[in-house]
N, C-alpha and C positions, 0 to 999 in steps of 0.2 A: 343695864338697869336690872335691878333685883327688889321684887317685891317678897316679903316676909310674911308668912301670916304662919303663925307657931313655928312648923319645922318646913312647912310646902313653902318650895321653890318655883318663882316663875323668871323667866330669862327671857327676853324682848330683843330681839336684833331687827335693828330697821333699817332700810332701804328706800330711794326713790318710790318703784314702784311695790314693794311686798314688804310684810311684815311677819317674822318668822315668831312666834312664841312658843317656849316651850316650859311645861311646869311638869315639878318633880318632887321628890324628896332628898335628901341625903341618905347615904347606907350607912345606920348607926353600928350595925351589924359589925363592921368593918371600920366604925372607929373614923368615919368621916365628920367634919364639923358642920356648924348649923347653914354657914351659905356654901355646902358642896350641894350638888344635883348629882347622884350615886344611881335614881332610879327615874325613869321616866315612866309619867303616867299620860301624858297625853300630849297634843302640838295641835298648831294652828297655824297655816300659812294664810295672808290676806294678801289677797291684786287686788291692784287699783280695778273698778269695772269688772273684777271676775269672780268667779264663785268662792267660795272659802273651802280651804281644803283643811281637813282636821282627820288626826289616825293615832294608832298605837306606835311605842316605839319602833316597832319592824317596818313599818307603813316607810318611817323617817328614813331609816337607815339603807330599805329599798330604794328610797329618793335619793340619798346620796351616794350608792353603788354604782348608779348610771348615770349621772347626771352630774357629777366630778369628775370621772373619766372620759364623758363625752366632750366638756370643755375642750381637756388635754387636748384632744383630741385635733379639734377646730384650730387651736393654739396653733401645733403644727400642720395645720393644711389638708387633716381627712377630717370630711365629714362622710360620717355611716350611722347605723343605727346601732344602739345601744341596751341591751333587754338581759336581763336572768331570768332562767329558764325557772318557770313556778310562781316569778314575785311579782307583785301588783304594780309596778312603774315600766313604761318605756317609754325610749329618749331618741330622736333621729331629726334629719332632715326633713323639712316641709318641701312636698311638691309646689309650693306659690311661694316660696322664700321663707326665712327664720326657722324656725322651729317645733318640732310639733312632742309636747309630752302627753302621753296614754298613762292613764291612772285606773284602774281597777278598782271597784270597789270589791270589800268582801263580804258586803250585805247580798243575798239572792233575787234575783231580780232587777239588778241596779244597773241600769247598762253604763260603761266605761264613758269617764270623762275627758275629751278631747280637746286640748289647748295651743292654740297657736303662739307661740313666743317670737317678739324681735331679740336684737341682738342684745338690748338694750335690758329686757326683761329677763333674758337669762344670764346675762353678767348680775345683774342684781339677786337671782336665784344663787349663784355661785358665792357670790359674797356673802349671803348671810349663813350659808351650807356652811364656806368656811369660818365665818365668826365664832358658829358655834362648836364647832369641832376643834379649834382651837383656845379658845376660852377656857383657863385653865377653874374656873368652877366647877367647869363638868370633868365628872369624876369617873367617869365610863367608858368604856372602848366603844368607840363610832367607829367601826372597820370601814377602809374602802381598799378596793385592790389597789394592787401596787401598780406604781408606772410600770408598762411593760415597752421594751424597743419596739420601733413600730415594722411590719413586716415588708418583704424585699414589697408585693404590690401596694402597697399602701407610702414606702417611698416613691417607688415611681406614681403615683399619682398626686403626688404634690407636688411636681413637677407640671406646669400650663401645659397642656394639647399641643400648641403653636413648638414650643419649645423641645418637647419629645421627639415632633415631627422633621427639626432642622437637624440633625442630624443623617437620620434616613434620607433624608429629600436632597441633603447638602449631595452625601456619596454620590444618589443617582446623580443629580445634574453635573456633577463629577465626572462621570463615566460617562454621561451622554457628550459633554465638552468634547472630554477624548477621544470619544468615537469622531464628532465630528472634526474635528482636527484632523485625525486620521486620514479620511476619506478625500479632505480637500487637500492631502499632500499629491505632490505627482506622484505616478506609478512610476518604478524604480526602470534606468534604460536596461534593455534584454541587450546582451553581447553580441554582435552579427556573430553567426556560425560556422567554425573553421571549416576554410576550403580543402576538400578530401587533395588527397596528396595522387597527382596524375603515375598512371604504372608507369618502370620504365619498358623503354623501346627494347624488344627482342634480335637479338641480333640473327641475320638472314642464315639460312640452313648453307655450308658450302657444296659448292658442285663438287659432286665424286670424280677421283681422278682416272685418265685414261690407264 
């Protein structure tokens, strides 16, 4: 949806629970028309039940550096934490389930807002992140890192506990099997011991002659 008033742009991507708004302008500068969004002047995220969160462009594009990556992430099977070093958003796992996003403000004094996400509230985070970064309106680079391969530990832990363990656990009881097999064979028969070979008989000394 696009509302017009002169040249300012506002963009509404909606969702079960959140409502992403973002208003701007076009960059005339460069020759864009009247419904591109070239410049953003400000956003609006609304939960259902939670506080509003409203920022400058960077604010946004902090939100979608970590928190499009983290997805990926869960997609395949790691969850960890997610943060750039300096910017006002982080993204991780909740200690009680779902998810927990950290927001920083950059007013002084302001202490960080802390939100618990279900699964349910961050796919709807994710879809309107991607609505808007795809929506060809916008006429602006929204960088996010690039997929990167995931690392040797990060595959083996998308691998279940149980599953890593059968392995390991198969060998030993492998070896322990063997062993016991072993043990309960007879012991091997010993040879009886050849009989020493008797000397022979010395023959008598003869009587010297007369």
């Amino acid at each position: 949806m696009v509302q017009s008033s002169v040249m300012k742009q506002s963009l509404v991507f909606d969702q079960l629970s959140c409502r992403l708004q973002v208003e701007g302008l076009p960059d005339v500068s460069i020759g864009q028309g009247d419904s591109a969004l070239g410049i953003i002047t400000g956003w609006s995220l609304q939960w259902l039940g939670r506080p509003l969160l409203e920022g400058r462009r960077e604010h946004l594009q902090a939100l979608m550096q970590v928190v499009l990556p983290y997805a990926r992430h869960l997609i395949s099977g790691v969850r960890r934490d997610f943060s750039l070093a300096g910017e006002p958003v982080d993204i991780g796992p909740h200690l009680e389930g779902g998810h927990r996003l950290l927001l920083r403000s950059s007013q002084p004094e302001t202490p960080p807002l802390e939100m618990h996400l279900d699964d349910a509230e961050l796919a709807d985070l994710v879809r309107v992140l991607d609505l808007l970064r795809l929506d060809p309106r916008v006429q602006l680079p929204l960088e996010i890192p690039e997929p990167e391969p995931l690392g040797p530990r990060e595959l083996m832990e998308r691998i279940p506990l149980h599953q890593r363990l059968t392995a390991p656990l198969g060998g030993v009881a492998a070896l322990a099997i063997s062993a016991a097999l072993v043990l309960l064979l007879p012991p091997p028969a010993v040879p009886p011991a050849p009989t020493p070979l008797a000397p022979a008989p010395q023959a008598a000394p003869k009587a010297p002659r007369p």
